[in-house]
ROGU-365795 format. One record per residue: residue number from 1; residue in three letters; x, y, z of N, C-alpha, C, O in turn. Coordinates in nm, 3 decimals. Last residue first. Layout:
BEGIN
REC, k, r, n_xx, n_yy, n_zz, ca_xx, ca_yy, ca_zz, c_xx, c_yy, c_zz, o_xx, o_yy, o_zz
REC, NUM, ALA, X, Y, Z, X, Y, Z, X, Y, Z, X, Y, Z
...
***
This chain:
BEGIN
REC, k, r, n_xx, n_yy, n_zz, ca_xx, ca_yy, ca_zz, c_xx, c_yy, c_zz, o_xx, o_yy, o_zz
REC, 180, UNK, 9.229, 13.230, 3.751, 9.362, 13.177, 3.660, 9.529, 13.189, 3.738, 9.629, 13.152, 3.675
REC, 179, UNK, 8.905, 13.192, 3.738, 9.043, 13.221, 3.838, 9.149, 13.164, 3.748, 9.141, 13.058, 3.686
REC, 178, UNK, 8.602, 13.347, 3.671, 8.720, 13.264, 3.593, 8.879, 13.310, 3.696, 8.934, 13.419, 3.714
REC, 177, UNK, 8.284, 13.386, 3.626, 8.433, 13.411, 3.757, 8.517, 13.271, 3.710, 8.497, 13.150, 3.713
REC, 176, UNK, 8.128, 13.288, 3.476, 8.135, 13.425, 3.478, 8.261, 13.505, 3.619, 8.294, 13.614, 3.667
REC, 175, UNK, 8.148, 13.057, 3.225, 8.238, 13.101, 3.329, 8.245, 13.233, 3.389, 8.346, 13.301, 3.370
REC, 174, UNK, 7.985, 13.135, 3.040, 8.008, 12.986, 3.049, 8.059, 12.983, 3.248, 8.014, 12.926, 3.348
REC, 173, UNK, 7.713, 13.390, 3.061, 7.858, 13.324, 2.984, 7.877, 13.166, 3.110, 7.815, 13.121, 3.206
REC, 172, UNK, 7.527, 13.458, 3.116, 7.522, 13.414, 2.954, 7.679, 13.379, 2.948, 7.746, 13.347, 2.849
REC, 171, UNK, 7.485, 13.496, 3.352, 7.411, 13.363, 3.297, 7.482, 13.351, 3.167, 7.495, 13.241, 3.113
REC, 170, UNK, 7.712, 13.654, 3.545, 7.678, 13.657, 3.443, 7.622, 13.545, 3.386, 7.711, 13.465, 3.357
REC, 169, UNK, 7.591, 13.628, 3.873, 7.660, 13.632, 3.815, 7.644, 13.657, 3.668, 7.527, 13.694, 3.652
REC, 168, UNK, 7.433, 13.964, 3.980, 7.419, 13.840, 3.985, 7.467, 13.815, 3.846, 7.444, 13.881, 3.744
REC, 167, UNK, 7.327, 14.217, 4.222, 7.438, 14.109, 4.165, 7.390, 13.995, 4.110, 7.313, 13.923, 4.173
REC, 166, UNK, 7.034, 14.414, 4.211, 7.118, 14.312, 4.263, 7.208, 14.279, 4.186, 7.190, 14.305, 4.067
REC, 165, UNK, 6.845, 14.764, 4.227, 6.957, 14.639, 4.191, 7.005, 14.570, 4.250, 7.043, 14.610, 4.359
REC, 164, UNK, 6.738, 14.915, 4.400, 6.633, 14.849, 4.360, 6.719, 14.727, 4.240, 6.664, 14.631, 4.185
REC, 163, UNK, 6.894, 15.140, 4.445, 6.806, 15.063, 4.599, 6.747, 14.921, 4.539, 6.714, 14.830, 4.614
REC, 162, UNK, 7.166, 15.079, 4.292, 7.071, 15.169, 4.309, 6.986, 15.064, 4.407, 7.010, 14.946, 4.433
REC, 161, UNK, 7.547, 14.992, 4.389, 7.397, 14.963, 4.319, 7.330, 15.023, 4.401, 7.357, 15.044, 4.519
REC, 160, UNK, 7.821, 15.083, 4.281, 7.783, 15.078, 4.383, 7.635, 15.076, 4.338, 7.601, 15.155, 4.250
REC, 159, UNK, 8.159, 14.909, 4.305, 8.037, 14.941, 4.199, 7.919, 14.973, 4.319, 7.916, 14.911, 4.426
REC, 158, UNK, 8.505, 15.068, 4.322, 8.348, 15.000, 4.383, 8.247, 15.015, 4.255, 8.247, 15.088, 4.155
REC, 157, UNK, 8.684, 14.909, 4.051, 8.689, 15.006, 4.104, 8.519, 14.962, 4.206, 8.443, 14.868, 4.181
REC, 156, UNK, 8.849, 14.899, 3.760, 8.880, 14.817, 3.907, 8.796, 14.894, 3.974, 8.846, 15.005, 3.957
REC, 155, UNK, 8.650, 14.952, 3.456, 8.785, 14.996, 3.572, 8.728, 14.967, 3.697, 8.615, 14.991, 3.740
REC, 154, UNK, 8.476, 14.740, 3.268, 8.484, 14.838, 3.443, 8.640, 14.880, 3.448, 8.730, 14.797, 3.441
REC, 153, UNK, 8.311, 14.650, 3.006, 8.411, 14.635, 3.093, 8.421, 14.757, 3.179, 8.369, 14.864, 3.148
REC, 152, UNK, 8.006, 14.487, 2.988, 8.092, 14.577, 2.966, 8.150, 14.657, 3.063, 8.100, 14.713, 3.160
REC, 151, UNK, 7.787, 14.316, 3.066, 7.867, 14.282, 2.972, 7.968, 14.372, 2.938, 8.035, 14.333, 2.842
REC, 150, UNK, 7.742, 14.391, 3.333, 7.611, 14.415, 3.216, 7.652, 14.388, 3.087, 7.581, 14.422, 2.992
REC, 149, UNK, 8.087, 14.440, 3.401, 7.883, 14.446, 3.480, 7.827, 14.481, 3.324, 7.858, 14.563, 3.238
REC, 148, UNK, 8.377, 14.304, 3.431, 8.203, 14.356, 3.357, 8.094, 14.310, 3.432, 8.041, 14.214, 3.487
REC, 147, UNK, 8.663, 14.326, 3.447, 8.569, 14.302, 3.574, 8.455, 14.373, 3.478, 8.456, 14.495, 3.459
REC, 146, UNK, 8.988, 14.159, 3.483, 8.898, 14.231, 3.410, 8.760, 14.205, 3.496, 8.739, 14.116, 3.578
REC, 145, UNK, 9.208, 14.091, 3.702, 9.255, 14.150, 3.539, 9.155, 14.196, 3.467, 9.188, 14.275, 3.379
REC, 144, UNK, 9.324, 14.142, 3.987, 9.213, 14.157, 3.927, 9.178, 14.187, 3.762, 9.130, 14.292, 3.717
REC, 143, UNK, 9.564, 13.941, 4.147, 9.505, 14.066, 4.051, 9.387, 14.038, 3.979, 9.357, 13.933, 3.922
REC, 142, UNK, 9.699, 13.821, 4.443, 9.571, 13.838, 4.338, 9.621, 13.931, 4.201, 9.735, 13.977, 4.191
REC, 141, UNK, 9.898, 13.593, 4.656, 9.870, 13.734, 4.592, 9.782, 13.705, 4.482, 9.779, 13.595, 4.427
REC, 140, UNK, 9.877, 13.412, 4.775, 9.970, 13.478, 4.815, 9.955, 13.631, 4.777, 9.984, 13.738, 4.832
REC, 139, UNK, 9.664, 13.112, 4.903, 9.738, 13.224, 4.819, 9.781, 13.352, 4.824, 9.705, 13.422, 4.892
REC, 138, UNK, 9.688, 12.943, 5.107, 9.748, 12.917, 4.980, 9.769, 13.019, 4.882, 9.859, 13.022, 4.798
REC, 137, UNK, 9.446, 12.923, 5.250, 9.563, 13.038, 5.262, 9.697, 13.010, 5.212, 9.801, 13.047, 5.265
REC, 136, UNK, 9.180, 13.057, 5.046, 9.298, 12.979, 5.091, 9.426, 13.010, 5.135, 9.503, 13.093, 5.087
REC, 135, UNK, 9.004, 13.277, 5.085, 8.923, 13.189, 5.039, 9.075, 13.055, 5.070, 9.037, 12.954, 5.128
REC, 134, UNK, 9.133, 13.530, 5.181, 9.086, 13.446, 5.268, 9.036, 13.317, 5.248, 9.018, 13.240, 5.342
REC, 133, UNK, 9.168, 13.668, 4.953, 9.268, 13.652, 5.007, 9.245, 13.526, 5.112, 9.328, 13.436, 5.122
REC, 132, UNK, 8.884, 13.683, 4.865, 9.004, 13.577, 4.775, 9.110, 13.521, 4.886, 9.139, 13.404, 4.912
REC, 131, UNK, 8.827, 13.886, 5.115, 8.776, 13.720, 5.045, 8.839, 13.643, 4.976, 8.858, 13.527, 5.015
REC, 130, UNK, 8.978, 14.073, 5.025, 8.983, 13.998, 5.165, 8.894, 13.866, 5.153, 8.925, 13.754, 5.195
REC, 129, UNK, 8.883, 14.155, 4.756, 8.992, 14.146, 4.789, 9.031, 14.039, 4.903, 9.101, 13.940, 4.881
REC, 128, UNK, 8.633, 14.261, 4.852, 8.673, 14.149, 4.736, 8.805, 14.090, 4.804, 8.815, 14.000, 4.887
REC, 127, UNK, 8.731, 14.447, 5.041, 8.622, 14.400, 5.079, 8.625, 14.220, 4.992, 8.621, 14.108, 5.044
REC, 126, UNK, 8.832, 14.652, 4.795, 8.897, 14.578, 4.886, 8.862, 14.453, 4.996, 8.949, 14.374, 5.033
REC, 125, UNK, 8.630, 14.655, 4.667, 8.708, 14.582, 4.559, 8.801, 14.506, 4.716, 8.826, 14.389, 4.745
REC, 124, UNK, 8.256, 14.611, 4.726, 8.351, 14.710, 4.773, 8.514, 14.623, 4.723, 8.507, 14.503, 4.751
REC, 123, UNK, 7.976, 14.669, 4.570, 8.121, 14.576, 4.555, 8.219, 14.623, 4.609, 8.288, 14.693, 4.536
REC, 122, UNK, 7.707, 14.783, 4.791, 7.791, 14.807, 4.715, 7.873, 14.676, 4.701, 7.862, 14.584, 4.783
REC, 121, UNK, 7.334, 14.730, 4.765, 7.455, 14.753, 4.820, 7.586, 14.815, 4.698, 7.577, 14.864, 4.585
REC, 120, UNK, 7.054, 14.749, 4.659, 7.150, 14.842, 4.708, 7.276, 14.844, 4.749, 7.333, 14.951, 4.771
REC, 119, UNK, 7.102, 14.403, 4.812, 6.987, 14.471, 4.718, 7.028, 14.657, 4.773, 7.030, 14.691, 4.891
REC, 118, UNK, 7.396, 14.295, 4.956, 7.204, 14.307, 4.964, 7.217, 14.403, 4.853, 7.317, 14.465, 4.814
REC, 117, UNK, 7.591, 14.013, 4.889, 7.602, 14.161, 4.842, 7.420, 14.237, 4.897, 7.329, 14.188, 4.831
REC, 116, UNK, 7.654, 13.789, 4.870, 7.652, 13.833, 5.002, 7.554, 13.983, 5.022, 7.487, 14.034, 5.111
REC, 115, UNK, 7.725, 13.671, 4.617, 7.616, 13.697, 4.678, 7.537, 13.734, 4.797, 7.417, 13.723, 4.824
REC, 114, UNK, 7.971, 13.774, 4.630, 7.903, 13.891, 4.544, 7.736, 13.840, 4.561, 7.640, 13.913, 4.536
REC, 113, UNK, 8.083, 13.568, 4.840, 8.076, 13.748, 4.851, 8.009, 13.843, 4.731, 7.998, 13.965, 4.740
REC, 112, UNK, 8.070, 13.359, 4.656, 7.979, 13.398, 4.788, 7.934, 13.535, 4.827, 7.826, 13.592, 4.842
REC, 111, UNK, 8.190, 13.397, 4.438, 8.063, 13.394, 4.411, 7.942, 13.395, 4.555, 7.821, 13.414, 4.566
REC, 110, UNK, 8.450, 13.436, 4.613, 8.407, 13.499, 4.516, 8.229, 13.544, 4.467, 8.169, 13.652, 4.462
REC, 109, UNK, 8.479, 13.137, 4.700, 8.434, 13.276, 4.765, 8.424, 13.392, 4.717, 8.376, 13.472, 4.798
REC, 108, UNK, 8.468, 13.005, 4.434, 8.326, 12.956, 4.549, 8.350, 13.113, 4.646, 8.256, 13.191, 4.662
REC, 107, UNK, 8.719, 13.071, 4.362, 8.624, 13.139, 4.267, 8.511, 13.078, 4.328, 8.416, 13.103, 4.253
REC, 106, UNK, 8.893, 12.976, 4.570, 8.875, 13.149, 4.582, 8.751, 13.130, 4.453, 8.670, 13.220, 4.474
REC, 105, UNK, 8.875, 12.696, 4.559, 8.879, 12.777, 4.678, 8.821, 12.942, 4.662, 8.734, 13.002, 4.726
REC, 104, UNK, 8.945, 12.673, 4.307, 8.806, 12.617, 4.362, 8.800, 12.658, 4.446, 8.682, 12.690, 4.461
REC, 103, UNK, 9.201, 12.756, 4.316, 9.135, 12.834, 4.246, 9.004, 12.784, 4.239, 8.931, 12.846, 4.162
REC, 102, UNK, 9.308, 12.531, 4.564, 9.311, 12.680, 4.541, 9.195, 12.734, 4.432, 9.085, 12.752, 4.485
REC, 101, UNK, 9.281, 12.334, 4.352, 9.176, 12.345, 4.490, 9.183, 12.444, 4.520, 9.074, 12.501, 4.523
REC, 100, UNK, 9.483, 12.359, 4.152, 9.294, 12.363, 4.114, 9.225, 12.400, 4.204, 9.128, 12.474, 4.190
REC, 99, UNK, 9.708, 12.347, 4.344, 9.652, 12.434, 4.265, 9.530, 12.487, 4.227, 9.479, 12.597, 4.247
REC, 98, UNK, 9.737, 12.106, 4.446, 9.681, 12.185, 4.493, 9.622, 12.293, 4.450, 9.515, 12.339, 4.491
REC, 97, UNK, 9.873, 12.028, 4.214, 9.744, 11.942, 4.190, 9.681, 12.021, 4.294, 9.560, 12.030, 4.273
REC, 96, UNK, 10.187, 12.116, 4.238, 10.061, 12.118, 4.092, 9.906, 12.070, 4.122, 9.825, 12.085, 4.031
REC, 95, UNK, 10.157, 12.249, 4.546, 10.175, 12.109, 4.427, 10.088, 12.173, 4.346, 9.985, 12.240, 4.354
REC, 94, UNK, 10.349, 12.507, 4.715, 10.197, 12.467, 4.685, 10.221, 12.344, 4.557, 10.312, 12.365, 4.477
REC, 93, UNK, 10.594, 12.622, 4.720, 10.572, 12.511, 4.804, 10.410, 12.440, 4.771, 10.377, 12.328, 4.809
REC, 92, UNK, 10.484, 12.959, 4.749, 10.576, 12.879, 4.701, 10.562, 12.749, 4.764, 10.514, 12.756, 4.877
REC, 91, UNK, 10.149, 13.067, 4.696, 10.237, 13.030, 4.806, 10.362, 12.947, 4.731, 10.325, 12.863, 4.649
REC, 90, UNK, 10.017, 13.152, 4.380, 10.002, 13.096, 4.497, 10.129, 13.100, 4.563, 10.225, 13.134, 4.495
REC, 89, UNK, 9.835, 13.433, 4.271, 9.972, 13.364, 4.274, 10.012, 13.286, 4.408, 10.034, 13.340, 4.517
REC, 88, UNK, 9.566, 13.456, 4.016, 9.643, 13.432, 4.171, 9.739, 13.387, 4.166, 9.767, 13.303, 4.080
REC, 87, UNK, 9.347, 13.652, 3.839, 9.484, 13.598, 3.844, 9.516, 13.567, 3.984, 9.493, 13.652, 4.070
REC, 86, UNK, 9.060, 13.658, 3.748, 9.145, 13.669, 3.842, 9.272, 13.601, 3.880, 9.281, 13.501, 3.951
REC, 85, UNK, 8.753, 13.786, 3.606, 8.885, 13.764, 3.538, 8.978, 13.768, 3.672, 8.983, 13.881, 3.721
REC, 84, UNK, 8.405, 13.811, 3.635, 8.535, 13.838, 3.684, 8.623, 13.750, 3.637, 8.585, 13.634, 3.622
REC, 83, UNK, 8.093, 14.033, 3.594, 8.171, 13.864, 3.546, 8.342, 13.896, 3.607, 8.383, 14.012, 3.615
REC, 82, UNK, 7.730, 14.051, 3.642, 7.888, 14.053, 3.653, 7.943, 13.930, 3.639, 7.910, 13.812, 3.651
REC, 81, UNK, 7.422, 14.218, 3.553, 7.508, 14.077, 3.568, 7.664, 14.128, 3.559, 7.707, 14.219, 3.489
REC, 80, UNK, 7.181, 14.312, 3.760, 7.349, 14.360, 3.747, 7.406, 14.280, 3.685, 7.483, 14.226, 3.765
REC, 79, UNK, 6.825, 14.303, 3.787, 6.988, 14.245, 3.792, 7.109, 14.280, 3.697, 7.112, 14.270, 3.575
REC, 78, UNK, 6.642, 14.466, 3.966, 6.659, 14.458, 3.866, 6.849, 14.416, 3.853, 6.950, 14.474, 3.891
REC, 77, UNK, 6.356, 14.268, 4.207, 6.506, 14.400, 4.149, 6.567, 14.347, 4.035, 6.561, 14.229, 3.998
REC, 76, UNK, 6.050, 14.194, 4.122, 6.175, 14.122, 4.164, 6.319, 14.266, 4.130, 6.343, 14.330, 4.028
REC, 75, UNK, 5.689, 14.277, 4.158, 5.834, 14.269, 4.093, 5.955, 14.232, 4.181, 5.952, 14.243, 4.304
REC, 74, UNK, 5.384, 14.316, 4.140, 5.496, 14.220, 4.202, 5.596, 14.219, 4.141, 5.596, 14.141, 4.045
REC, 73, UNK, 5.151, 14.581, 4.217, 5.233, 14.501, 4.101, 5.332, 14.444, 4.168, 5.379, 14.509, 4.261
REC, 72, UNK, 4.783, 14.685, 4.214, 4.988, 14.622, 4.300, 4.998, 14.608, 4.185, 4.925, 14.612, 4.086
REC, 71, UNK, 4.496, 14.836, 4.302, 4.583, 14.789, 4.193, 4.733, 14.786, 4.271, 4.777, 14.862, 4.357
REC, 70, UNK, 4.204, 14.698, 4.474, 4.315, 14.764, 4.495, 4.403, 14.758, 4.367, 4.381, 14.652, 4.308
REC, 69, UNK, 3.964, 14.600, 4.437, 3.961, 14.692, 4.386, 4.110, 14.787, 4.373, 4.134, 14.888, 4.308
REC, 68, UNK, 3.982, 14.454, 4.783, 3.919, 14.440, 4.663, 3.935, 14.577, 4.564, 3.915, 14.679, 4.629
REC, 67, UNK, 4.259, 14.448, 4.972, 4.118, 14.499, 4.921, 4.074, 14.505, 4.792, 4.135, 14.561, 4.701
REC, 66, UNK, 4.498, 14.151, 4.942, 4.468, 14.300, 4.975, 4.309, 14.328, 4.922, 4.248, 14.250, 4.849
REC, 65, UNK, 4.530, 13.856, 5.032, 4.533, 13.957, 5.156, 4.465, 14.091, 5.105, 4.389, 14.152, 5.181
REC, 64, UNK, 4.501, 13.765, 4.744, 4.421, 13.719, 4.885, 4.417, 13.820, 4.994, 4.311, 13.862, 5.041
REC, 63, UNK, 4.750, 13.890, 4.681, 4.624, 13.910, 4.593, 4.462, 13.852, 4.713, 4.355, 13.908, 4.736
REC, 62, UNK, 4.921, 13.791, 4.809, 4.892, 13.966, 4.814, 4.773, 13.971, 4.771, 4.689, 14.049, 4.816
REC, 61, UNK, 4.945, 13.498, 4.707, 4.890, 13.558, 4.849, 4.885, 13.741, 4.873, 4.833, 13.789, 4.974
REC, 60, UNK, 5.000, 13.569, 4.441, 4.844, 13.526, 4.486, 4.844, 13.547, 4.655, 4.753, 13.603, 4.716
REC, 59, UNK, 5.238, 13.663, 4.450, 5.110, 13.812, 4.365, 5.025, 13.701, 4.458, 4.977, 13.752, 4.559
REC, 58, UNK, 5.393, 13.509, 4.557, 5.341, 13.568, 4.628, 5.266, 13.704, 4.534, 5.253, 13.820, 4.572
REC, 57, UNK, 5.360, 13.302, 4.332, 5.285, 13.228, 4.442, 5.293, 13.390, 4.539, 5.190, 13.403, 4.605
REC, 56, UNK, 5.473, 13.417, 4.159, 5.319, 13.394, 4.149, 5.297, 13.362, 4.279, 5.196, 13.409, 4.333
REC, 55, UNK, 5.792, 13.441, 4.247, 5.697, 13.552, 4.162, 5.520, 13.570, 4.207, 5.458, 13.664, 4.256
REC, 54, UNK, 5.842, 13.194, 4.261, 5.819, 13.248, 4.389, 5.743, 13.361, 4.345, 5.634, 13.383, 4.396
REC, 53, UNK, 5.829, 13.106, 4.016, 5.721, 13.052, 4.056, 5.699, 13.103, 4.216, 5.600, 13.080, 4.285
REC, 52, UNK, 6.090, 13.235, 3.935, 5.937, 13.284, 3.878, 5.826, 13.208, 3.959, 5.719, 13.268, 3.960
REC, 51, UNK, 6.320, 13.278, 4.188, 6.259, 13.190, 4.134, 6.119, 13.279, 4.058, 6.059, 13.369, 4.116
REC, 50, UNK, 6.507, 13.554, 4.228, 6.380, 13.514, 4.275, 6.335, 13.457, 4.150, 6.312, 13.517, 4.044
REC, 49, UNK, 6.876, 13.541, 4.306, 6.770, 13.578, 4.175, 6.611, 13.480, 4.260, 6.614, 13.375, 4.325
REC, 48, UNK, 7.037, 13.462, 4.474, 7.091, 13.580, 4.361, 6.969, 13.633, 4.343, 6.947, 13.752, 4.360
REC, 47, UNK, 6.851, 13.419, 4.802, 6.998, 13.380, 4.704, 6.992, 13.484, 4.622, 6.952, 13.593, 4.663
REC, 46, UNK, 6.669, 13.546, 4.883, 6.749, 13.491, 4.961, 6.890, 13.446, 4.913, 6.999, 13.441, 4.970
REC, 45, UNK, 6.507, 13.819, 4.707, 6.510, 13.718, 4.691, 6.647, 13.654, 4.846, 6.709, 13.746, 4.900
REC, 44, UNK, 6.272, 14.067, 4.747, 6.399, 14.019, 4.770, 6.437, 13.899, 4.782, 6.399, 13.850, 4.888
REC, 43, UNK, 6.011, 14.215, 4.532, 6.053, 14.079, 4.620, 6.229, 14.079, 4.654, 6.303, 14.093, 4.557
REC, 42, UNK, 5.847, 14.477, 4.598, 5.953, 14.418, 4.521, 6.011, 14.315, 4.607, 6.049, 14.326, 4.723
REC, 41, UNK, 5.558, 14.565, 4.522, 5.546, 14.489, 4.663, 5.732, 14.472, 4.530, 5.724, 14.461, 4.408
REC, 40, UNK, 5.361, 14.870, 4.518, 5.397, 14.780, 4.436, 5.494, 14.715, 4.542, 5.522, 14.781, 4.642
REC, 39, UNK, 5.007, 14.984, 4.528, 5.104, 14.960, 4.566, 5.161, 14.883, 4.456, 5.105, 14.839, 4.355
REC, 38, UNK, 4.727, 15.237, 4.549, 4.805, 15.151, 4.447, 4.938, 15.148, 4.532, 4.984, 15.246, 4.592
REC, 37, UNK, 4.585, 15.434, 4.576, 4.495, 15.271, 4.605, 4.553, 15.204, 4.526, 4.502, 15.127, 4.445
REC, 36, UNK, 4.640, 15.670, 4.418, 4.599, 15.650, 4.486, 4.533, 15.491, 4.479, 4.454, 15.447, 4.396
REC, 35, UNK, 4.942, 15.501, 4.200, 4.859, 15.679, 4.202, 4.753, 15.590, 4.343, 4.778, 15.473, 4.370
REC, 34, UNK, 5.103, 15.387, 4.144, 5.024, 15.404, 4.034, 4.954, 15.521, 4.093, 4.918, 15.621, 4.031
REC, 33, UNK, 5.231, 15.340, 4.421, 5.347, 15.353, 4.311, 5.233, 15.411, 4.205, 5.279, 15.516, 4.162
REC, 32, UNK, 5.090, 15.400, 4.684, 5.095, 15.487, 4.584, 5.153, 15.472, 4.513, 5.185, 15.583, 4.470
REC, 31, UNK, 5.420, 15.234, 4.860, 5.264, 15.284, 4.872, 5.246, 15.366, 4.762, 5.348, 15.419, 4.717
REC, 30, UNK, 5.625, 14.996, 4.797, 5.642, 15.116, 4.762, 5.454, 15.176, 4.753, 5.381, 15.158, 4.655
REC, 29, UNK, 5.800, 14.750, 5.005, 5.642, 14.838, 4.995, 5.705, 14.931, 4.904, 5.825, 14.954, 4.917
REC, 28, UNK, 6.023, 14.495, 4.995, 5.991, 14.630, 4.946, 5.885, 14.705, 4.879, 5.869, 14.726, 4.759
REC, 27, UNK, 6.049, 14.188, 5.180, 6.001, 14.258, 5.059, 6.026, 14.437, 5.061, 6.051, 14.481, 5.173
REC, 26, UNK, 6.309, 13.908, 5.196, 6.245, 14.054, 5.232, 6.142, 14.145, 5.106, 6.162, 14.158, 4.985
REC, 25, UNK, 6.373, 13.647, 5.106, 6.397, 13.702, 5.234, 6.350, 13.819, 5.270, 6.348, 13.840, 5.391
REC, 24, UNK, 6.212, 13.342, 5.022, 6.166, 13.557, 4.979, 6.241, 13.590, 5.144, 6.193, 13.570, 5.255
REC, 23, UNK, 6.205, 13.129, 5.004, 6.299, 13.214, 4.908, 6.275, 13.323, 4.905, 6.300, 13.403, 4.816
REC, 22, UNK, 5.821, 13.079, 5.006, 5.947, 13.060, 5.079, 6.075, 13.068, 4.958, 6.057, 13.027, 4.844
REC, 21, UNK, 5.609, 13.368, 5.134, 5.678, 13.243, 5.027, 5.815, 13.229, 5.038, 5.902, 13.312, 5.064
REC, 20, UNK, 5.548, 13.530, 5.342, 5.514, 13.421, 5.356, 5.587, 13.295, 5.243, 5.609, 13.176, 5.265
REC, 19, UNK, 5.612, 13.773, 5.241, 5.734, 13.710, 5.268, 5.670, 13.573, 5.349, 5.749, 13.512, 5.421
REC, 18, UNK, 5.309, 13.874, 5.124, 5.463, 13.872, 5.078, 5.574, 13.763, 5.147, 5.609, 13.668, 5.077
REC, 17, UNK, 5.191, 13.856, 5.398, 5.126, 13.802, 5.311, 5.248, 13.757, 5.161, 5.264, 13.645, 5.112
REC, 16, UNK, 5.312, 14.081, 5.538, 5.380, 13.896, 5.575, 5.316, 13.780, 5.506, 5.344, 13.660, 5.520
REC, 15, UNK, 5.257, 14.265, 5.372, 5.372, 14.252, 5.400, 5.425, 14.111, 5.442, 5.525, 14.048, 5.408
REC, 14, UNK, 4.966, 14.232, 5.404, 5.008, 14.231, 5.251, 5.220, 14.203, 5.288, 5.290, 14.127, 5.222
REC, 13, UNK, 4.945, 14.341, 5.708, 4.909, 14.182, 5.625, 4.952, 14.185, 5.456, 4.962, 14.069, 5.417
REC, 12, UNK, 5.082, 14.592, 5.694, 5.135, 14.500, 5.779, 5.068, 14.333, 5.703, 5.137, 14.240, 5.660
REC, 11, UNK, 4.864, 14.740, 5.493, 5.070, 14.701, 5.483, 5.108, 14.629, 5.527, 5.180, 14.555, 5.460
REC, 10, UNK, 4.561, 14.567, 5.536, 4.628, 14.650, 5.535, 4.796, 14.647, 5.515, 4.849, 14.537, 5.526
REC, 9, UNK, 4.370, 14.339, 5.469, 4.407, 14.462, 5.334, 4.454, 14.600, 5.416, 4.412, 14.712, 5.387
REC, 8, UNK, 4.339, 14.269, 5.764, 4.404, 14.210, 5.664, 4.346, 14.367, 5.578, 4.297, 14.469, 5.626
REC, 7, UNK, 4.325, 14.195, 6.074, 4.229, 14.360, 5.938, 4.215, 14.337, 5.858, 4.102, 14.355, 5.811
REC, 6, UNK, 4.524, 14.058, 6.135, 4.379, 14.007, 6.179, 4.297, 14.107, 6.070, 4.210, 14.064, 5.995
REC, 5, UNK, 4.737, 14.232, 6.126, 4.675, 14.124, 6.064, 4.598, 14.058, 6.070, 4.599, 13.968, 5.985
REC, 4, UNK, 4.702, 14.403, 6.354, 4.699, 14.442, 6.224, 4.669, 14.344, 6.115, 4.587, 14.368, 6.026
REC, 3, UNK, 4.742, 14.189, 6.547, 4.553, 14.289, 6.527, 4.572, 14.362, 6.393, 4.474, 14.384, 6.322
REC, 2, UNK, 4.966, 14.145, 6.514, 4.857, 14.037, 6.545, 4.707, 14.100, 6.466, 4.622, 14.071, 6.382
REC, 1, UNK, 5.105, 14.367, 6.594, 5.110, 14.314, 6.459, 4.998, 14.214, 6.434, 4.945, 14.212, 6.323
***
């Protein structure tokens, strides 16, 4: 890898030339995306969503590493937004005031496990499921009362994303995982 990067304007240096910026857990070569002497580099971000200023800072180190004359393009996957509706029924014996901590409990694991999720993956419900269940063991039982991707509503069910989609919660609403 050394001597490959030592060449530089080849995959291997444009590749660690990419994940040199920091918040970039992985990138995605696509060789030839425009036609000959053309790539396109898709950033994977470490959390939900790739910062814009991680955006630039790695076009300019690609842009340093690759051959003169070359045409790229830097893009980030394309986001899923989801939102969740979740009823819990806690443990008998639980206080009014435990309560909240419970449903601070499961809607932080919630938002863990859908950012757990990699780029392609799937929502697997039961998978969900074992997270809530696990987020306290305060609670006893779930339901899942409503579940939108992209603002519109789902039957319960896996969602399963294309190579080049991510999760990520719904921005435009207030509360995009609401525990009740």
């Amino acid at each position: 890898s050394a001597v490959l990067v030592a060449q530089r304007a080849n995959e291997t240096a444009v590749r660690l030339a990419a994940l040199s910026a920091p918040g970039v857990a992985d990138v995605r070569m696509a060789p030839f995306k425009y036609g000959a002497g053309s790539f396109k580099v898709m950033v994977i971000p470490s959390g939900n969503r790739v910062p814009v200023e991680v955006l630039e800072l790695v076009r300019r180190n690609v842009e340093a590493t690759a051959a003169f004359g070359i045409y790229f393009t830097v893009s980030e996957p394309k986001y899923r937004r989801i939102s969740l509706v979740v009823s819990i029924s806690v443990a008998n014996g639980t206080l009014a005031g435990e309560r909240d901590l419970v449903r601070t409990n499961v809607e932080r694991a919630i938002l863990t496990h859908i950012g757990d999720i990699q780029i392609g993956g799937t929502l697997v419900m039961t998978a969900l499921g074992s997270a809530i269940r696990g987020a306290d063991q305060r609670v006893f039982d779930y339901r899942i009362e409503a579940l939108c991707v992209d603002g519109k509503h789902q039957l319960v069910h896996n969602i399963i994303l294309r190579n080049d989609e991510l999760f990520l919660p719904d921005t435009g609403l207030l509360d995009p995982v609401k525990v009740i």
